[in-house]
C-alpha positions as a Markdown table, in Angstrom:
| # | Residue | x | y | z |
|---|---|---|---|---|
| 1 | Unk | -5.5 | 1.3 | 5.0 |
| 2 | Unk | -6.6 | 3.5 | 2.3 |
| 3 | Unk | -4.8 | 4.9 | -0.5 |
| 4 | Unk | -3.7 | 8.7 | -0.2 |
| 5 | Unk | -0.9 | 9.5 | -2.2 |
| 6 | Unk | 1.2 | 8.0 | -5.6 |
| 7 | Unk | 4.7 | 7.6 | -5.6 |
| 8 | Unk | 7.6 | 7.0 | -7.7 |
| 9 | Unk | 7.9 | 4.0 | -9.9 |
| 10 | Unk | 4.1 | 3.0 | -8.9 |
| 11 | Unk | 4.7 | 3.1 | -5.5 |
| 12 | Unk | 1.4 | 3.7 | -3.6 |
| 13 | Unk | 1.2 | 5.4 | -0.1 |
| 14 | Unk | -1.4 | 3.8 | 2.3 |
| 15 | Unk | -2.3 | 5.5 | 5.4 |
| 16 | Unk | -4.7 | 4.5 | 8.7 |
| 17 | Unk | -4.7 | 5.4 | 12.0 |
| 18 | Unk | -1.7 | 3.1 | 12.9 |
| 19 | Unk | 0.6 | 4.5 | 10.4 |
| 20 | Unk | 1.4 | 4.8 | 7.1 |
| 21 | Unk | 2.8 | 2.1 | 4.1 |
| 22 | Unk | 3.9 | 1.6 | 0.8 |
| 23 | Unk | 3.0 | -0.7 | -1.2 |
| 24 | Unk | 3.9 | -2.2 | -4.9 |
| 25 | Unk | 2.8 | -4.8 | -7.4 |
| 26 | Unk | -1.1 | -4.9 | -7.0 |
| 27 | Unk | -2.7 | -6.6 | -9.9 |
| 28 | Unk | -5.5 | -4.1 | -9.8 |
| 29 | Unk | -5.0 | -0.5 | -10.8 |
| 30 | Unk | -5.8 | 1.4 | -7.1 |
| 31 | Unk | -7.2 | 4.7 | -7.0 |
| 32 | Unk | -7.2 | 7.8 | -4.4 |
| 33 | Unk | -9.7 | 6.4 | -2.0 |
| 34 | Unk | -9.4 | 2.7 | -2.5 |
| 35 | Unk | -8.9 | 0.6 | 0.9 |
| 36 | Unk | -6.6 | -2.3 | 1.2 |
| 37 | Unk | -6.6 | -4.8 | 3.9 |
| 38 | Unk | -3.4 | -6.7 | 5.0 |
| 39 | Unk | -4.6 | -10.0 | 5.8 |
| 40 | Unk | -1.5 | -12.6 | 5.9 |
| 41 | Unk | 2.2 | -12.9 | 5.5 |
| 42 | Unk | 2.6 | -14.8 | 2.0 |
| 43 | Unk | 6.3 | -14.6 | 1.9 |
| 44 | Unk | 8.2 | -12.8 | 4.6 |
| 45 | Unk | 11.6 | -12.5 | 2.9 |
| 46 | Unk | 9.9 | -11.0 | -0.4 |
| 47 | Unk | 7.9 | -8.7 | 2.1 |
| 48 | Unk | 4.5 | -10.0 | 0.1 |
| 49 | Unk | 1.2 | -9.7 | 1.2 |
| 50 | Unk | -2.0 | -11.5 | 1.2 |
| 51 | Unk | -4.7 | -8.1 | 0.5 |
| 52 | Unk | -8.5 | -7.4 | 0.2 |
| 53 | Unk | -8.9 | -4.1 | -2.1 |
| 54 | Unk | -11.8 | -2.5 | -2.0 |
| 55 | Unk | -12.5 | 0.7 | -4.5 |
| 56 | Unk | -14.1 | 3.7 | -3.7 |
| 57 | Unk | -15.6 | 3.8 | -7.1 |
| 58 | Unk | -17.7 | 0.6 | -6.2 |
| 59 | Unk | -18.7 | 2.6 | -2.8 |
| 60 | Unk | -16.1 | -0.4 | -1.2 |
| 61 | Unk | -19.1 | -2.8 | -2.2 |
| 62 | Unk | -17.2 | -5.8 | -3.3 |
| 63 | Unk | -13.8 | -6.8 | -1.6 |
| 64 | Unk | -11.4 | -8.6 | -4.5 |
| 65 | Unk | -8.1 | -10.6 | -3.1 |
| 66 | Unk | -4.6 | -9.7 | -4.5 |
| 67 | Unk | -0.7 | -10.0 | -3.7 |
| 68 | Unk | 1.5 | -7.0 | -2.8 |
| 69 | Unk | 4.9 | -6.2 | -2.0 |
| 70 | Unk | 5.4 | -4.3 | 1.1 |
| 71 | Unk | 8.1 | -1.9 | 0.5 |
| 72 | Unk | 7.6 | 0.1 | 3.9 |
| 73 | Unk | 5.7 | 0.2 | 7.1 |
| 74 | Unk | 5.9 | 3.2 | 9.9 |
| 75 | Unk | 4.8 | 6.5 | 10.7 |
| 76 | Unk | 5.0 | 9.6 | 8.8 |
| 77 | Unk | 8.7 | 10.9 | 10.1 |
| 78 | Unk | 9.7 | 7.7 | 9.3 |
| 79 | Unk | 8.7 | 7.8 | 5.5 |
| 80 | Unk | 10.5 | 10.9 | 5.3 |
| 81 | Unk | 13.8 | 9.1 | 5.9 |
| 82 | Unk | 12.2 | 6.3 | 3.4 |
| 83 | Unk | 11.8 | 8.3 | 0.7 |
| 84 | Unk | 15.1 | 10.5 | 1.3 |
| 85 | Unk | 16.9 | 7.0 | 1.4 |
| 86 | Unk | 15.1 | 5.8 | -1.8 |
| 87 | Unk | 14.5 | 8.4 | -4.3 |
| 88 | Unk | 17.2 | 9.7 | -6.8 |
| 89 | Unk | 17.8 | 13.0 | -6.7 |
């Protein structure tokens, strides 16, 4: 999935041709561009994820492992409900 969008509270938005997620807690700073590959389930109750990131800024060169925390997986009518549900207006 590649990083499109930022979201509150340093939410990121991924996107692919599956759907779209968001994701929190990466130990890297991810940029516009950047890819991020789900690999495993590390804890299912904590939603956190086993990742490759790869940055565009490298050209995707190098892949380096991380942790995430999976804060939402679906497609893009269901974000909108997601972010309507989450965000303080």
């Amino acid at each position: 999935m590649e990083v499109v969008a930022y979201l509150h509270n340093s939410d990121l938005l991924l996107e692919d041709e599956k759907g779209v997620a968001v994701i929190c807690g990466s130990h890297y700073v991810l940029s516009i561009g950047d890819k991020v590959h789900i690999r495993e389930v590390i804890d299912q109750s904590a939603k956190l994820y086993q990742v490759q990131i790869s940055f565009a800024s490298a050209e995707h060169a190098m892949m380096h492992d991380d942790e995430i925390q999976m804060k939402f997986v679906g497609d893009r009518s269901q974000l909108d409900d997601y972010l309507l549900t989450t965000t303080v207006h």
